[in-house]
Every structure is written in structure tokens, then in C-alpha cells.
C-alpha positions in Angstrom: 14.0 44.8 -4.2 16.1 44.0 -7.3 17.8 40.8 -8.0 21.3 42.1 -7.4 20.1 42.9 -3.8 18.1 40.0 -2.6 21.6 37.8 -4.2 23.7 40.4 -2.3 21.5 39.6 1.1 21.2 36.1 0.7 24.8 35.8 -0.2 25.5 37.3 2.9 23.3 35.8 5.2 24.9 32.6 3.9 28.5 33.6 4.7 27.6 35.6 8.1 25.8 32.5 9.6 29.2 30.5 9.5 31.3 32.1 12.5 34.2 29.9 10.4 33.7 33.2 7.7 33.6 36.1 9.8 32.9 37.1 12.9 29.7 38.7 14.3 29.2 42.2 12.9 32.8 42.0 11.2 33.3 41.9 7.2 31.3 43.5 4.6 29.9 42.7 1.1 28.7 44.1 -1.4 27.3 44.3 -5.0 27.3 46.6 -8.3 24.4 47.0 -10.9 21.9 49.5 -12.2 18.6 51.0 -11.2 16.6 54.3 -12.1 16.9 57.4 -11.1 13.8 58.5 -9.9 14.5 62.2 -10.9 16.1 61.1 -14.3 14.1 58.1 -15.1 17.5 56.7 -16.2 19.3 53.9 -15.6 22.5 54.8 -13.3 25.3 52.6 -11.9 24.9 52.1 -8.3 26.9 49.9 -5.6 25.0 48.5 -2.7 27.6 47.5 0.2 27.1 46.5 4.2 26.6 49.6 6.1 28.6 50.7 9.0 27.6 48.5 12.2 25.7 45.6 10.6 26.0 42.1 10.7 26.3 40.1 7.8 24.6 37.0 9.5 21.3 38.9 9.5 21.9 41.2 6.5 18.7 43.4 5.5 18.2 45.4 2.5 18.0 48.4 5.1 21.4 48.0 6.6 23.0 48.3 3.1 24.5 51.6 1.9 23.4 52.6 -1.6 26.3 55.1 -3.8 26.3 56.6 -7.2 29.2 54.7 -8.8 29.9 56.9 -11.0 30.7 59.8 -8.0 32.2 57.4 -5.9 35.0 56.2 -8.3 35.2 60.3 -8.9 36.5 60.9 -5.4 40.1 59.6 -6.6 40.2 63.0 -8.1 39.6 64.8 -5.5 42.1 62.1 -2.9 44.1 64.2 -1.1 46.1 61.3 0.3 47.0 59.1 3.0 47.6 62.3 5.6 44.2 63.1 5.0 42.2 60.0 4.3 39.3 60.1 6.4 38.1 63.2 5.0 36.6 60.9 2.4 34.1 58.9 4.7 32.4 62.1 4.6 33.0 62.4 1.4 30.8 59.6 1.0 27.5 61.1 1.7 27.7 63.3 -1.5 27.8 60.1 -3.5 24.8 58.6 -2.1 21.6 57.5 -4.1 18.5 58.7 -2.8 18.1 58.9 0.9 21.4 56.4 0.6 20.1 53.9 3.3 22.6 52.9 6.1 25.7 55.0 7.2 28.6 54.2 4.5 31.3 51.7 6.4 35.1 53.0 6.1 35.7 49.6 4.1 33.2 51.4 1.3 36.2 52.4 -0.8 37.4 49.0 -1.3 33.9 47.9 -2.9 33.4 50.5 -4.9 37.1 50.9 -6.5 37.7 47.1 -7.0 36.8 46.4 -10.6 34.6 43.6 -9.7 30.8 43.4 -9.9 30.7 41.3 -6.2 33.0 41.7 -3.6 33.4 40.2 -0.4 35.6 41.3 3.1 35.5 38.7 5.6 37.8 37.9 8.6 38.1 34.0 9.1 40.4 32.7 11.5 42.2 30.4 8.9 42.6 33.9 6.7 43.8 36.3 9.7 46.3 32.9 10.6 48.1 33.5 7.8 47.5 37.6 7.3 49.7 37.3 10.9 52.2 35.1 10.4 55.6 36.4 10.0 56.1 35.5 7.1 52.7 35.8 5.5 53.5 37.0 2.1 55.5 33.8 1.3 52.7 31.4 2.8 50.4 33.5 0.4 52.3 32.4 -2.0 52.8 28.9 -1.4 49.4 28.1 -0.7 47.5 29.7 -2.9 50.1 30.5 -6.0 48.9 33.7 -8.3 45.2 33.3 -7.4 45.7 35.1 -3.9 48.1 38.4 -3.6 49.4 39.5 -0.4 48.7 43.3 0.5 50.7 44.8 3.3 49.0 46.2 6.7 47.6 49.3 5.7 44.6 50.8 8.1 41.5 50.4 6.4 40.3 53.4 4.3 40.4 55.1 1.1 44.4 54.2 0.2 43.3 50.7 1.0 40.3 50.5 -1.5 43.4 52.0 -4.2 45.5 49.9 -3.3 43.4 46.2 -3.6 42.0 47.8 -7.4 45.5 48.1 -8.7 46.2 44.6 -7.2 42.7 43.6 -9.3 43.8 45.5 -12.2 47.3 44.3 -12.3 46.5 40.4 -11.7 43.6 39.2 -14.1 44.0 35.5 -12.9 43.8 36.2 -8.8 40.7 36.1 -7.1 41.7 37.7 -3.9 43.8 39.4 -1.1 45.3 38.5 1.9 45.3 41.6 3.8 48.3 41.9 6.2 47.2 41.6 9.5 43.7 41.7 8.8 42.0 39.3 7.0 40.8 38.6 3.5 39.2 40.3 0.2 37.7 38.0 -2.8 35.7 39.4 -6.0 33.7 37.4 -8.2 31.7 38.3 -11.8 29.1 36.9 -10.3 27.4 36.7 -6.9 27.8 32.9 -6.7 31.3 33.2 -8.2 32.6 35.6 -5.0 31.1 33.6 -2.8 32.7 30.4 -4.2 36.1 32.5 -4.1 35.5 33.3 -0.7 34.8 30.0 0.8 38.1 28.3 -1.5 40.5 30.7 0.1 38.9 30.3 3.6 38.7 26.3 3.2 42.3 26.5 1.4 44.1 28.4 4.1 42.1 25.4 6.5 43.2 22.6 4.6 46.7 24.0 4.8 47.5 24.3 8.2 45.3 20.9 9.2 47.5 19.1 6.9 51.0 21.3 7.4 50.7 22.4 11.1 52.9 21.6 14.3 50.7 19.4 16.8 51.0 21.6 20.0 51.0 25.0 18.6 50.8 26.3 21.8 53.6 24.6 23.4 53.9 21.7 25.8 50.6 21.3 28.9 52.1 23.4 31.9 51.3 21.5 35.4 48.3 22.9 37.2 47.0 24.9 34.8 44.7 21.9 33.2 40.9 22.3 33.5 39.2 21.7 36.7 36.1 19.6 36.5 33.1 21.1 35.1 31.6 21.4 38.3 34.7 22.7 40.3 35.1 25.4 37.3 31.1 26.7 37.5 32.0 27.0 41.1 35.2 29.0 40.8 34.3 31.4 38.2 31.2 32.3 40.4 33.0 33.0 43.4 35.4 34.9 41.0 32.7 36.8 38.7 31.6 39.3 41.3 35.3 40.9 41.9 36.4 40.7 38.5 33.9 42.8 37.3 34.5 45.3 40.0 37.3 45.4 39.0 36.6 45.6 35.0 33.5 48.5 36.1 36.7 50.9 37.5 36.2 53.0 35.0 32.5 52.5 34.2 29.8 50.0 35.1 30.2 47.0 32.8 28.1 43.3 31.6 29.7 40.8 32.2 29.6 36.8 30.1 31.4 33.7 31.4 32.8 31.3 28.8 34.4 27.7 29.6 34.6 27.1 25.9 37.4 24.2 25.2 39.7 27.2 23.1 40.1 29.0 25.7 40.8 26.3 28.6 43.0 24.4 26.2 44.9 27.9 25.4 45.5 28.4 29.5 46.6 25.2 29.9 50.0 25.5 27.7 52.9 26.9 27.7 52.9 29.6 25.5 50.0 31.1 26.3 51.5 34.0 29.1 53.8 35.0 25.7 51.0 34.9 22.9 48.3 37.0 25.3 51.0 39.5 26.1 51.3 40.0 22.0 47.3 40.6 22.0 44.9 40.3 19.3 45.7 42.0 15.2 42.5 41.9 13.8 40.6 45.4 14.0 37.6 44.2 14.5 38.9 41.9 17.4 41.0 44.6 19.6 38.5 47.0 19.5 36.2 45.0 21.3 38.9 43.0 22.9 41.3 45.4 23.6 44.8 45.5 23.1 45.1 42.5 25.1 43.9 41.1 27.7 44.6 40.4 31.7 45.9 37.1 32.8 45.8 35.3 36.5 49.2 33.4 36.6 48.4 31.3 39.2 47.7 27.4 38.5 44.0 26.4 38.0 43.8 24.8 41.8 44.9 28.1 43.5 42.9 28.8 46.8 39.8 31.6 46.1 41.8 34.2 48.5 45.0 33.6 46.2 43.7 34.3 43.4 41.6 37.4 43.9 44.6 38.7 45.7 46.5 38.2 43.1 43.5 39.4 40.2 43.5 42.8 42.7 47.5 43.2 42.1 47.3 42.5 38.0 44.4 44.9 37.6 46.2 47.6 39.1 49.5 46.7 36.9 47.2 46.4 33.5 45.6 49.8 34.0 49.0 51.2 34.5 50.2 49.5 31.5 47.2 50.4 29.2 47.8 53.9 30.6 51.5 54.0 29.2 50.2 52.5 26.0 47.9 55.8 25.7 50.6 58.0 26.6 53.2 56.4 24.5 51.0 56.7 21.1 48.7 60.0 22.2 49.1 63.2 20.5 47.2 66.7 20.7 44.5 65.1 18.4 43.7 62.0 20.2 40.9 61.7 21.6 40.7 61.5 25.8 41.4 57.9 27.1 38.4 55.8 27.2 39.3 53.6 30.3 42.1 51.6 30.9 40.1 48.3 32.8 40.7 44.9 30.6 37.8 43.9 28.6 38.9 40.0 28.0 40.5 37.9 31.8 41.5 34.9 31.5 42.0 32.5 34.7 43.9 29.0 33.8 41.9 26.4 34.4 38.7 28.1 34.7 37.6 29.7 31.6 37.2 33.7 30.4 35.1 36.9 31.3 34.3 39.1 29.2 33.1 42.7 29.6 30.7 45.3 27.8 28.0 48.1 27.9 25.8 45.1 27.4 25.4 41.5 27.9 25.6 41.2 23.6 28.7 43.1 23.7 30.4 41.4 26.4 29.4 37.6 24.7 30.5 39.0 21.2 34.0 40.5 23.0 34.5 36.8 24.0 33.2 35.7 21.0 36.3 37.6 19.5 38.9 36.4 21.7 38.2 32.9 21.0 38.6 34.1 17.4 41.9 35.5 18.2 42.7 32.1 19.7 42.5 30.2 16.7 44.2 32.7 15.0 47.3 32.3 17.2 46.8 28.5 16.7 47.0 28.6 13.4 49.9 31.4 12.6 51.3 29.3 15.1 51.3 26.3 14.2 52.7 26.9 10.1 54.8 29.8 11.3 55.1 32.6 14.4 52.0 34.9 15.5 53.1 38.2 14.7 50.2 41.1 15.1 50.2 44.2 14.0 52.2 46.9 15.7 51.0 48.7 18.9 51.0 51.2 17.3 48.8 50.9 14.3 46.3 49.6 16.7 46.6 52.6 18.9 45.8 54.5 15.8 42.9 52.1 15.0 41.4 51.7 18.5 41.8 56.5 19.0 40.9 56.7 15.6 38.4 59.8 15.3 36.4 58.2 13.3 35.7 55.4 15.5 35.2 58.4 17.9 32.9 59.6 15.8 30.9 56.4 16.0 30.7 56.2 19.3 29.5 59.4 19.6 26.7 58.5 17.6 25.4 55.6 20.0 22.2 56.4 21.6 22.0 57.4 25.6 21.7 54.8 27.4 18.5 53.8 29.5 18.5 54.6 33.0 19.4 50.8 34.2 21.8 50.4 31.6 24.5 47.9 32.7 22.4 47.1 35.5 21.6 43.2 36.7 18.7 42.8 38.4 17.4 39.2 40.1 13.7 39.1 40.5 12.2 36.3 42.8 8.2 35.0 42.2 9.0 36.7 38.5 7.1 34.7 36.3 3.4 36.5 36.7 2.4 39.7 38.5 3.8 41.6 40.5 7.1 40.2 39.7 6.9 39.8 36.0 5.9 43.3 35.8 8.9 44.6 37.5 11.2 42.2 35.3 9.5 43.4 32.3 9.9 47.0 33.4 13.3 46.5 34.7 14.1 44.7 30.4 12.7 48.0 29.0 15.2 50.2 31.0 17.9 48.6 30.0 18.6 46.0 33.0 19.5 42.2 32.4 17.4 40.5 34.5 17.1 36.9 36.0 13.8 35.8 36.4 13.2 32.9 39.4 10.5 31.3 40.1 8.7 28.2 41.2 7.5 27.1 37.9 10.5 26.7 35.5 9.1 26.9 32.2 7.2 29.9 33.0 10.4 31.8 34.1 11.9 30.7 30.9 8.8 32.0 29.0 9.0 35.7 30.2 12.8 35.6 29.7 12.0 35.0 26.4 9.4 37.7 25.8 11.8 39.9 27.1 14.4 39.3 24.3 16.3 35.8 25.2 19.7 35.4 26.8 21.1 38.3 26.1 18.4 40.5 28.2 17.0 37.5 30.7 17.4 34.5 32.0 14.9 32.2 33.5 16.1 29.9 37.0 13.7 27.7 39.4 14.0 28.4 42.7 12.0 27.7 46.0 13.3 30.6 48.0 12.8 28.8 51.3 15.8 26.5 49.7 19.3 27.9 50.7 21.1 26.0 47.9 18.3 27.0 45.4 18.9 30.7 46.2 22.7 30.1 46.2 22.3 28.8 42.5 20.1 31.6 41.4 22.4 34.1 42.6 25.4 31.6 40.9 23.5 32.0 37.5 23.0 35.8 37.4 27.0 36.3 38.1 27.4 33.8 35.5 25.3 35.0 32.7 26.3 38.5 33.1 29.0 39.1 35.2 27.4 40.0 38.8 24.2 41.4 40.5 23.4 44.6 40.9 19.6 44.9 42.1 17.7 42.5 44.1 13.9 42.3 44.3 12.3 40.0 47.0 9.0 39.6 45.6 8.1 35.8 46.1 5.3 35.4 47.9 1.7 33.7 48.8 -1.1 34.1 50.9 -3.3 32.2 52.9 -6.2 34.7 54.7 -7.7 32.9 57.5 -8.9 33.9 61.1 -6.7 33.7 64.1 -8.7 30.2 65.2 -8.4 28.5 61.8 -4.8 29.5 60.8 -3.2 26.5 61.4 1.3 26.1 62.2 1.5 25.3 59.4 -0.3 27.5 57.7 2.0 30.0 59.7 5.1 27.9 59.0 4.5 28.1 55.1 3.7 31.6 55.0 7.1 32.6 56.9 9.0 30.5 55.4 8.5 31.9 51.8 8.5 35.4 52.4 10.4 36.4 55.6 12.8 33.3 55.4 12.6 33.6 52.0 13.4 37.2 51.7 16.4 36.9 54.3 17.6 34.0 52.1 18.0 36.2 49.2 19.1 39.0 50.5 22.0 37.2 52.1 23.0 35.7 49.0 23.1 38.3 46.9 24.3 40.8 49.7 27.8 38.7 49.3 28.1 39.7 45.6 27.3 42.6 46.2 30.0 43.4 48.8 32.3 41.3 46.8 31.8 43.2 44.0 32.6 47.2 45.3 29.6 48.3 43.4 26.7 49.1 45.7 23.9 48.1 44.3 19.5 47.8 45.5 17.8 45.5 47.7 13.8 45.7 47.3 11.4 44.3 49.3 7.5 44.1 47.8 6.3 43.9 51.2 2.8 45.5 51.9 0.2 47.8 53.0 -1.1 45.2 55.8 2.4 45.9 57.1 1.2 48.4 58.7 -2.5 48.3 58.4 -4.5 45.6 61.0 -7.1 43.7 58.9 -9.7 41.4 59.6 -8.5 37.4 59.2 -5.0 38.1 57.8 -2.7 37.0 61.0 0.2 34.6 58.7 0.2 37.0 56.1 0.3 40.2 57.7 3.1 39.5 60.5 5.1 38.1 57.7 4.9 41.4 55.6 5.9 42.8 59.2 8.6 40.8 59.2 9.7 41.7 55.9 9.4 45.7 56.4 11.5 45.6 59.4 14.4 43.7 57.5 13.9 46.4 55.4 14.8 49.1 58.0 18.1 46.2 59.3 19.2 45.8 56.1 19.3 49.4 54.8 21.5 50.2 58.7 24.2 47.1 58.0 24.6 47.6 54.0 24.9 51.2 53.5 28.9 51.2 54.5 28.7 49.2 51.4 26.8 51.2 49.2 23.9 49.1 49.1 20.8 50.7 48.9 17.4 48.7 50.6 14.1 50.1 50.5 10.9 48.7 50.5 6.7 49.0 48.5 3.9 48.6 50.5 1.2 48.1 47.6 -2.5 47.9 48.4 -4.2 44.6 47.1 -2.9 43.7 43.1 -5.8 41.7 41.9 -5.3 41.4 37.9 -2.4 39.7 36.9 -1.9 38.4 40.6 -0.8 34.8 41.1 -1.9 34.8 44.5 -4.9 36.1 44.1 -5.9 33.8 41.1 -4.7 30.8 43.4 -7.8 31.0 45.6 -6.9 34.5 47.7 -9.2 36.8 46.2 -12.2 34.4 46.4 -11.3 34.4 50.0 -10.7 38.3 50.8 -13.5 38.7 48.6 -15.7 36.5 51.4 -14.7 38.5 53.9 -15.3 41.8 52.4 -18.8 40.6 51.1 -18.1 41.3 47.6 -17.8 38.8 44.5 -14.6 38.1 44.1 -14.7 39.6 39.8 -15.4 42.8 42.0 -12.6 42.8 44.5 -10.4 45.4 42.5 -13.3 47.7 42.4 -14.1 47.5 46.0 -10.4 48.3 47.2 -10.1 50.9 44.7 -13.5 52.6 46.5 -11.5 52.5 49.5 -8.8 54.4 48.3 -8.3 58.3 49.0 -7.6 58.7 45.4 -10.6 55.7 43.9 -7.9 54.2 41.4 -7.0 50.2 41.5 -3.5 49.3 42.1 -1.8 47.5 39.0 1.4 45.1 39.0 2.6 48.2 36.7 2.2 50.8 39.2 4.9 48.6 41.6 6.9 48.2 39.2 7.1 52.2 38.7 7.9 52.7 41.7 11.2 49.7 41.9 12.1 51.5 38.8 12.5 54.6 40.4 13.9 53.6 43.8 16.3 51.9 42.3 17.0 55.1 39.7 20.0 57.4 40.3 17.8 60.3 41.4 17.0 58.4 44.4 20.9 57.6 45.0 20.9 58.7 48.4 17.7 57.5 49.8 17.8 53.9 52.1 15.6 52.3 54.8 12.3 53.8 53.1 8.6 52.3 52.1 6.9 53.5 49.6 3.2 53.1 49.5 1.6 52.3 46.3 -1.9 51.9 47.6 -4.0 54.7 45.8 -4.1 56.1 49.6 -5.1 54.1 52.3 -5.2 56.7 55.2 -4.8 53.0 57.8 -1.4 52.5 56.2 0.0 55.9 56.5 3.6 55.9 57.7 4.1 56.9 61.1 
């Protein structure tokens, strides 16, 4: 790696990791100097800049785009002009070096037109403040004299890149752009000397308003629409959670994140907030994850549950027939099809904001953004009046074919894509293997369990917050359920797919199983199980989704063995709620099926907590055996794994088996006892 690249990275890295700079995945970089040519052996002018759909905050050398100078500066030849402008982002691949690393952004033209050896494109609130304020050009002015030059909105592209190089050619002594609208550009001879110009405008344009700025930008606290208690709001938001994103999944099936950030409750609590949301966000990079703007409840923070989901029902259907108009004011023949018209941001006074995506980082970096766009009002607001771009420019910006394009490059999603699964007993086994199963396929998952630290150790083996989240919970606790259930809605959005899976065992004869032995056993797994499912059941219905129930009940469900009695009438218990479940939930699209696996002896917390020594006793086998033996005793002589459960929750809860309910599946290697009859 040259010098000129490991400077560009860590420069980056540097600016990225300070959301004050830019935003996640927004801005770009980039640097100019030489290298070989491998064909050549000569030296050649090359510019290395942030490829398309990387982040800046964890910059690598392979998410840079690498371009012949020389051919990319030629391309103002062949321009054919505004009309026609993104003709040249393909242009772009016949100016690569080499393989030319990541996909070339549509900001590449302003990096590699700008006379500069370093640039840098960066969106900090303080900068967008000013780039949409009303009257922008003469704050540019007055706070930064000749060193900064206002550039007029212009969509980012080719024309753009022109248009910021004849800025840089005809003003020796500036240092950077405002871009109108947008955000900010700064050049440097150096890569320390870019970065210092970036972080003087951005700390600048702070100062500024700190020192200049009205004290209640957003107008005067309305009444009843302060913050409730931090308890009250947790509460509120996860009674709300589920029927919001039913109502944001409309179109498609969406993650949800939860945010009581102080921004955003101190933005619902005044006055002007109704008029500033309705004007939505200017930033690119913020409405196309934000959307245009977003939906909010105009009821006071104190309103009654019922009012305000009555009243979140009645906005919903009034934004998607708004959004719609949008479309159909700015569509033409060329546009592509409308993506969906559910709100991506909601905002309820008092309470906080939810924020949707295809995925749990999407939805926290959409919120992310709108608390961005916050700050941004704040501080047009408070040295002038917020004024965005038009709605139509973003129309063009949010159907533009090349953002098209980009989407259509995304990979398929997994089969539980979008899906939220809760997973009880998940921190070993059986359970951790359907968790871990469930993470691969795409699911966000909530793993509960006795032992706390554990569940937070295999959420983070399965990729942190944004994939899983570890909860304690004794599931013969109502209010420990409740607040399982409470923190999958309000880490991502709702619940989709349940799996009742906490268990234990205790195998002794009819004479020496004590009430209490048969107290304990019932209570965790058929109390337990009925506990869970009625928790979650209520999202679900809440929610208009449908969704998966799953029961890891058992083989000795249906098979009599020898000194088993607590256990075995339990998993009774638990197959036949099963069958009641699957007869009460399906008017509400909830699927509930069972998996009767035979005995799961590696990997098993029950059996490593004293049960296999014990069946192992009764068999007449040593207990490092006990796989082995119940393998023999199988039709087809294989042991059953925690992996071979979680196969089959995958699949029953897979759209092939949409319309199947009420079923057991054995996973038993054949045990002709446990056939279904």
C-alpha cells in the first residue's frame, strides 16, 4: 500500500469516526498521486477516492476506487451535458486502473476534476445548517469571507465535479464549498492540509451559530407534548412498536429501531416541529434513507394507548396517499415503478422515534439520519429559516436510475430476512443452535435465558446489536417474559417468530419424583411455554403480520419411557398447546408447529447438568456413550444434533411451509415408538 493510500485511509477513518463530520456511509474522500503501470512499468497518475456504498469511519484500501487521471479528466471531452449526465458513471469504468477496486461513487467527478491533490466531501450538520438556510450564499459569506464559495443545488454528478473545479480554479485563496442544500467540499495540497480545511469550516460554521443563534430555534415548549418519564416512555413505545411497524411493513416486511434520543424528544416537544417535519429532510444522503419526510402523531405525549393507535391507523393511511401524490406529481415514462409509499422515520411527541429498514443497521442508521436532519433544522433555524431543497429535486434524487441501478445490484435476501425471532433457553444447545441458525438466515434474534452473560455472549458471536440481543429471563416469571418480549419490539421493531425452547429435566421413577420435582418441571416448560406464547401472541396480533410459534417439545411426547413421569407429561402438555394454539391463532396468521427431537446429548445443557448420567443409569450405558446408544436405537443409526432442530425451525418457519399449522415434526433419526398417529 503506498503512502498516499494508507494517509488517504487514515485521514478518513479520522473524519468518519466523528458523526459531528459526516454521517454513517455519507461523504467521500479521496487522494491523487502516482504508481506503476504494471503493463508499462511507468509511472502514471492515478486518483484513489471512496467507492460507492462505503463508509468513511471504517475506510479500507479495498472499498476505494482506483482511475487513470489522465482518462478521467479526458471525459470532459466527450461530456455530453447536463441532459445526459449519468451516462458518465459508466463512463467511469473505462478509466479504471487495473481491476479498479470498488464501484466508482457518482461524487467521483468532483475528486478527480478539482485541481487539488486531497479532497474531501462530507455532510456535517453545522455545514448542511447553512447549505439550507435561505439565505445561505450570504451566511457563506459572512462567516467564512473568500475562503469558502457558495455553489448552488445542483444534483450530484458530472456538471457538479465542473462546476466546484472552475470554483477551485477561479478562487486560489478559498479552501472550500458550501454546496447548496447539501453539504460541504474542502481540498488541501496535502492530506493533513484537507483535513485541517475540513474540520475549520465544520468547527467555523459551529462556532457561528453557538455564538450567533436564536435560543429556542424550534419555537416556544407546546403543553403536553414534554417527555414522559423514562420509564412511562419504554412502556409506551412498546405497546406502540408492534402496530407501527405493521403499519410501516404495508408495503414490505420491515426492521424496526426505537430511539429516545434528547434531539428528537426536545424537537416534539416545540412548537415548530408539525411545520419543519412537514418541510422534510435536504440532504441526499438523509431522504433516501429517511424519506421525503416523515409521519407524525399529533396527539400530546399523555394520550391514552387506544387514541393514539387510532389516530397512527388514520395518519398512515393519509401519508401513503400523500407520498403516492408526490410520485405521481413528479413521475414520468422513465421513472422507475414506486417503491412503497409506508413512512420510514414516526415520530410520537413525548415518546421518541421509529425507524424502519430491510435490516436492523438500516433502520438505526435511518434514525441516525433524522436526528441529523434535526440539528440541521436547529441550526438553519436558529441563524436564519430551514429551507430544503425542492420536492422536486429530491424526487429526482430518491427515482433516480441510477440509485435504481444500485439497488438492483443488492444481493437476495436470506430466507428470514426482516424476520425477528425470540428464542427462550438460547444461550447453549438446542437453543443456541436455532439462534445461531436463525442469525445466518438473516433473522434478528433475541436470545433469553437464565444466565445473563451467557445470552449476551452468543449475541455477540452472532454479530452484536444489530443481529441479536441478549435478555435474562426465568420463563415461569410473567413480568420477565413481558420484558423479553418489550425488548425484542424495542430493539427491532416487533416479533415475528417465537421459539419455546427453555427447558430441564429431572428423570426419576414414579415413587421418587417428588411435587416438587413435578412443580419445577411444569412450571418451566408447560407454564413456561404458555407464558411466552401469550406474550408474544399479543404482538403478534397487534402487529397484522402473522408470524411462527415453535415448540421444541419432544419424542417422549408421545413415546412411554421408563422413569420419565415430570418430564414426559410436561412435553405432553407442551404438544397439545401446540395443536390449541395453531386452532385459536390461525385467523391471525400465526403459524404454531411443533419438533419432537430424540435425546440431544452434545451441546445439551440439560444433559451436561446431571440428565445424561442419569438416563445413562437407566439405560445401563456410560453416560460418554449415551449418544451412541440412542443413535443404535434409531431406524436410520445417526445421533441427533442441536443442528439438526434447528434445520428443521428453519424450515417450518420458511415460506415453503406457509400454509402448514398444528404439526410435529420428528427429528429423532426414527424412533418407530414415536411415530405419529
Amino acid at each position: 500500500m503506498t503512502s498516499v493510500v494508507q494517509d488517504l485511509i487514515e485521514r478518513s477513518n479520522r473524519l468518519g469516526a466523528d458523526k459531528r463530520n459526516t454521517n454513517y456511509a455519507g461523504g467521500n474522500t479521496s487522494a491523487k498521486g502516482t504508481d506503476t503501470d504494471p503493463v508499462t512499468g511507468e509511472n502514471v497518475e492515478l486518483l484513489w477516492v471512496k467507492g460507492s456504498g462505503g463508509d468513511l469511519g471504517t475506510l479500507k484500501a479495498g472499498n476505494l476506487a482506483v482511475l487513470r487521471l489522465d482518462r478521467l479528466r479526458s471525459l470532459t471531452n466527450v461530456y455530453p451535458g447536463v441532459d445526459r449526465e449519468d451516462e458518465m458513471v459508466a463512463a467511469f469504468d473505462y478509466t479504471l486502473h487495473g481491476k479498479g477496486g470498488a464501484a466508482p461513487s457518482i461524487d467521483t467527478a468532483m475528486h478527480g476534476l478539482v485541481d487539488a491533490a486531497h479532497v474531501d466531501h462530507l455532510h456535517p450538520d453545522s455545514g448542511i445548517a447553512i447549505a439550507t438556510a435561505v439565505d445561505g450564499e450570504a451566511l457563506t459569506e459572512k462567516i467564512f469571507g473568500d475562503k469558502v464559495v457558495w455553489v448552488p443545488w445542483r444534483r450530484p454528478g458530472f456538471q457538479l465535479g465542473l462546476d466546484i473545479a472552475a470554483i477551485k480554479a477561479e478562487n486560489p485563496q478559498a479552501v472550500g464549498t458550501i454546496l447548496g442544500g447539501h453539504g460541504i467540499t474542502a481540498w488541501g495540497d496535502t492530506s493533513e492540509e484537507a483535513e485541517n480545511n475540513s474540520l475549520w469550516m465544520i468547527e467555523t460554521a459551529e462556532r457561528y451559530i453557538a455564538e450567533n443563534g436564536a435560543p429556542n430555534p424550534f419555537g416556544e415548549p407546546l403543553d403536553g407534548y414534554a417527555p414522559l418519564s423514562s420509564e412511562e416512555r419504554r412502556a409506551k413505545a412498546a405497546a406502540l412498536a408492534p402496530v407501527i411497524r405493521g403499519l410501516a411493513s404495508t408495503d414490505r416486511a420491515q426492521v424496526g429501531h426505537y430511539s429516545d434520543d434528547d434531539a428528537v424528544l426536545g424537537f416534539l416537544s416545540a412548537s415548530e416541529h408539525p411545520r419543519l417535519a412537514a418541510l422534510g429532510t435536504s440532504c441526499p444522503d438523509h431522504f433516501l434513507r429517511t424519506k421525503v419526510k416523515p409521519l407524525v402523531l399529533d396527539l400530546p405525549a399523555g394520550a391514552p394507548i387506544e387514541d393514539s393507535i387510532k389516530r397512527l391507523k388514520e395518519l398512515h393511511k393519509e401519508y401513503r396517499e400523500d407520498y403516492a401524490a408526490y410520485y405521481e406529481r413528479h413521475a414520468d415514462g422513465e421513472s422507475p415503478a414506486m417503491r412503497g409509499a409506508d413512512p420510514a422515520i414516526v415520530l410520537v411527541p413525548g415518546v421518541g422515534m421509529f425507524s424502519y429498514g430491510a435490516n436492523k443497521q438500516t433502520a438505526r442508521v435511518a434514525g441516525e439520519f433524522y436526528i441529523n436532519a434535526i440539528n440541521v433544522m436547529r441550526g438553519a433555524e436558529a441563524i436564519s429559516t430551514y429551507a430544503p431543497i425542492d420536492e422536486s429535486e429530491k424526487f429526482r434524487i430518491e427515482y433516480w436510475a441510477l440509485e435504481e441501478a444500485k439497488l438492483a445490484r443488492m444481493p437476495k435476501p436470506k430466507s428470514h430476512a426482516t424476520r425477528i425471532a425470540l428464542v427462550t433457553g438460547a444461550a447453549s444447545g438446542i437453543g443456541k443452535a436455532i439462534a445461531t441458525r436463525l442469525a445466518a438466515e438473516g433473522a434478528c434474534v433475541v436470545i433469553a435465558d437464565l444466565n445473563l452473560e451467557n445470552a449476551q455472549a452468543v449475541a455477540d458471536e452472532l454479530g452484536g446489536s444489530d443481529v441479536a440481543l441478549g435478555v435474562q429471563a426465568d420463563v415461569t416469571d410473567p413480568a420477565q417474559v413481558q420484558q423479553a418480549v418489550d425488548a425484542a419490539v424495542l430493539a427491532f421493531g416487533g416479533l415475528d417468530l417465537v421459539v419455546n425452547n427453555a427447558g430441564l429435566s429431572i428423570s426419576k421413577p414414579l415413587l421418587e419424583t417428588s411435587e416438587k420435582d413435578w412443580d419445577l418441571q411444569h412450571n418451566v416448560m408447560a407454564k413456561g411455554s404458555f407464558l411466552v406464547s401469550k406474550a408474544a401472541a399479543k404482538v403478534l396480533i397487534d402487529q397484522e403480520m402473522g408470524g411462527d410459534i415453535i415448540y421444541i417439545s419432544s419424542k417422549n411426547s408421545v413415546f412411554a419411557g421408563p422413569n420419565n413421569i415430570a418430564y414426559s407429561a410436561t412435553k405432553a402438555d407442551q404438544a397439545h398447546q401446540v395443536r390449541l394454539l395453531a386452532a385459536e391463532l390461525g385467523e391471525h396468521g400465526v403459524r404454531v408447529n411443533g419438533i419432537n427431537p430424540d435425546g440431544v446429548v452434545r451441546g445439551s445443557g440439560i444433559f451436561a447438568g446431571g440428565w445424561g448420567a442419569k438416563r445413562a443409569a437407566v439405560y445401563g450405558v456410560d453416560e460418554e456413550k449415551l449418544g451412541e446408544y440412542y443413535a443404535q436405537r434409531t431406524l436410520l443409526k445417526r445421533e441427533v444434533l442441536p443442528e439438526h432442530v434447528a434445520n428443521a425451525a428453519v424450515v417450518l418457519t420458511s415460506a415453503e411451509l406457509s400454509h402448514t399449522t398444528g404439526l410435529h415434526v420428528p427429528v429423532d433419526a426414527g424412533v418407530a415408538a414415536a411415530f405419529l398417529r
